[in-house]
C-alpha positions in Angstrom: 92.7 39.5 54.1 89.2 38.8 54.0 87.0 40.5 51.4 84.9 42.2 53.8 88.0 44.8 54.6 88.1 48.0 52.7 90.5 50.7 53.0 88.4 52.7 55.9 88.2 50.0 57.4 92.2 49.4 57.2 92.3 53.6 58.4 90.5 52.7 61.3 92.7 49.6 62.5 95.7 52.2 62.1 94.9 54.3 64.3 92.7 52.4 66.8 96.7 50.5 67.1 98.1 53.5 67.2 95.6 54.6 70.4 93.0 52.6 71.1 91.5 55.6 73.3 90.7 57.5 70.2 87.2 58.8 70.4 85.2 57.3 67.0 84.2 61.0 66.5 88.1 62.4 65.6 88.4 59.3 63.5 84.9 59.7 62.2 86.3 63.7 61.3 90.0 62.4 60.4 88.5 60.0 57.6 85.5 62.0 56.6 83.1 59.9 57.4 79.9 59.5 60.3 80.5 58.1 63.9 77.3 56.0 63.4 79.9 54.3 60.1 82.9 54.1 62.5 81.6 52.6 65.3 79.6 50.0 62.5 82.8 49.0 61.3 84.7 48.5 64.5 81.6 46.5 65.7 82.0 44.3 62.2 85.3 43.9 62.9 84.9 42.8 66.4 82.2 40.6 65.2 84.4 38.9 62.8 87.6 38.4 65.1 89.5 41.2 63.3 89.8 42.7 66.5 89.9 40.5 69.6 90.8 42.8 72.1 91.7 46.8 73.5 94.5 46.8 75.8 97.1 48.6 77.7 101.3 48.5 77.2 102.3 48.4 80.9 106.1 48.9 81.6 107.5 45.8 83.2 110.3 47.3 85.3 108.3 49.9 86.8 105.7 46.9 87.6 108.1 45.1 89.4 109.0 42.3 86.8 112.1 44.1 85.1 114.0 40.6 84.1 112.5 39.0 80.9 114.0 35.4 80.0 113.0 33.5 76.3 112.9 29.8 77.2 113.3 27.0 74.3 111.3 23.8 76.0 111.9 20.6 73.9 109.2 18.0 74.8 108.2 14.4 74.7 106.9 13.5 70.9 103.1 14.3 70.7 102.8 16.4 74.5 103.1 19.6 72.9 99.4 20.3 73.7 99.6 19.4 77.3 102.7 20.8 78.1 101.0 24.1 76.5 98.5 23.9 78.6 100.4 23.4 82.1 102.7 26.3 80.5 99.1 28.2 80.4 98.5 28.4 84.1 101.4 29.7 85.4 100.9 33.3 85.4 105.1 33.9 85.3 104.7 33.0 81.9 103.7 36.2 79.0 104.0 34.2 75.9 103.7 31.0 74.3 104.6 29.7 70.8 105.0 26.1 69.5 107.3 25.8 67.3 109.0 23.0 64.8 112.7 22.8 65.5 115.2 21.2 67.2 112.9 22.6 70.3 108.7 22.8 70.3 107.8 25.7 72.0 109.0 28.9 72.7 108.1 31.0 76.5 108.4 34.4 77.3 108.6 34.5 81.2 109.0 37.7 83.2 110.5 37.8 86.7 111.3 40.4 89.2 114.7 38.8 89.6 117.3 36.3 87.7 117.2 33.7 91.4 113.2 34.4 90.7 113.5 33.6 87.1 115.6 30.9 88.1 113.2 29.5 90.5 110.7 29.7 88.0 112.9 27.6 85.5 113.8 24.7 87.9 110.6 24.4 90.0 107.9 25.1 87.7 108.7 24.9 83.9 111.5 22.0 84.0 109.5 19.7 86.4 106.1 20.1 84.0 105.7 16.0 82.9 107.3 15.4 79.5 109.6 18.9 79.2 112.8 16.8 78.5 114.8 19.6 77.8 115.5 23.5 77.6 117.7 26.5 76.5 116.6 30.3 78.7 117.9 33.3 77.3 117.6 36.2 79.6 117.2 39.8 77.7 119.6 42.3 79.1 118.2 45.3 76.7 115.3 45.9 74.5 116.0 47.7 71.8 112.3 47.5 69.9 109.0 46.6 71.1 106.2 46.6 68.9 102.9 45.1 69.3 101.4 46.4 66.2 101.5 45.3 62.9 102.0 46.6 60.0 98.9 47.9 58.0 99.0 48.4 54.9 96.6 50.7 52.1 94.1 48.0 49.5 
């Protein structure tokens, strides 16, 4: 953690990840401290990539995309990058990680339905140039999703 990053600074992350719709005044009052100090601190911690972004959790199901499949892709030796970024313009696709197993890179696609998710598989991920291979795992239940990490006290 870089030295810049002090315990307030730590409070804040907490419980801007906890809400990020917390007005800096109640954290300013919750940690004792100014709003001029808190909004300095989230500004130094934008500026240094700490944090990259404020978002919304939006439920899939009630969205319309309620199946979620995990897709192991195993690609031709050294196309990792430009099969990650084909994988990066399909907007069906919610996550990518590369990986170093007996597969190189790891998709989380979202679908409204397993033929859609299924259509997605055949047509657009399996007929990317060099994907030689893949395993999908469709999610039946989520039992925990967290997009936080954990913070921890210096």
């Amino acid at each position: 953690m870089s030295e810049e990053i002090d315990a307030v600074d730590l409070s804040i992350l907490a419980i801007l990840q906890d809400d990020a719709r917390t007005p800096f005044t109640r954290i300013a009052r919750q940690l004792g401290v100014s709003d001029a100090t808190i909004h300095l601190r989230v500004k130094k911690m934008e500026g240094i990539g700490l944090i990259e972004k404020y978002t919304v959790i939006i439920n899939e199901e009630k969205m319309g995309k309620p199946v979620t499949t995990y897709v192991l892709i195993r690609v031709d030796p050294g196309t990792v990058e430009d099969v990650c970024m084909k994988l990066l313009e399909l907007e069906e696709v919610y996550e990518i990680c590369e990986i170093h197993e007996r597969y190189d890179i790891l998709v989380k696609i979202r679908g409204d339905s397993l033929d859609e998710v299924r259509d997605i598989l055949i047509q657009k991920l399996r007929s990317i140039p060099d994907v030689v291979g893949s395993e999908a795992y469709t999610v039946y239940k989520t039992w925990k999703r967290d997009t936080g990490i954990e913070i921890t006290k210096i």
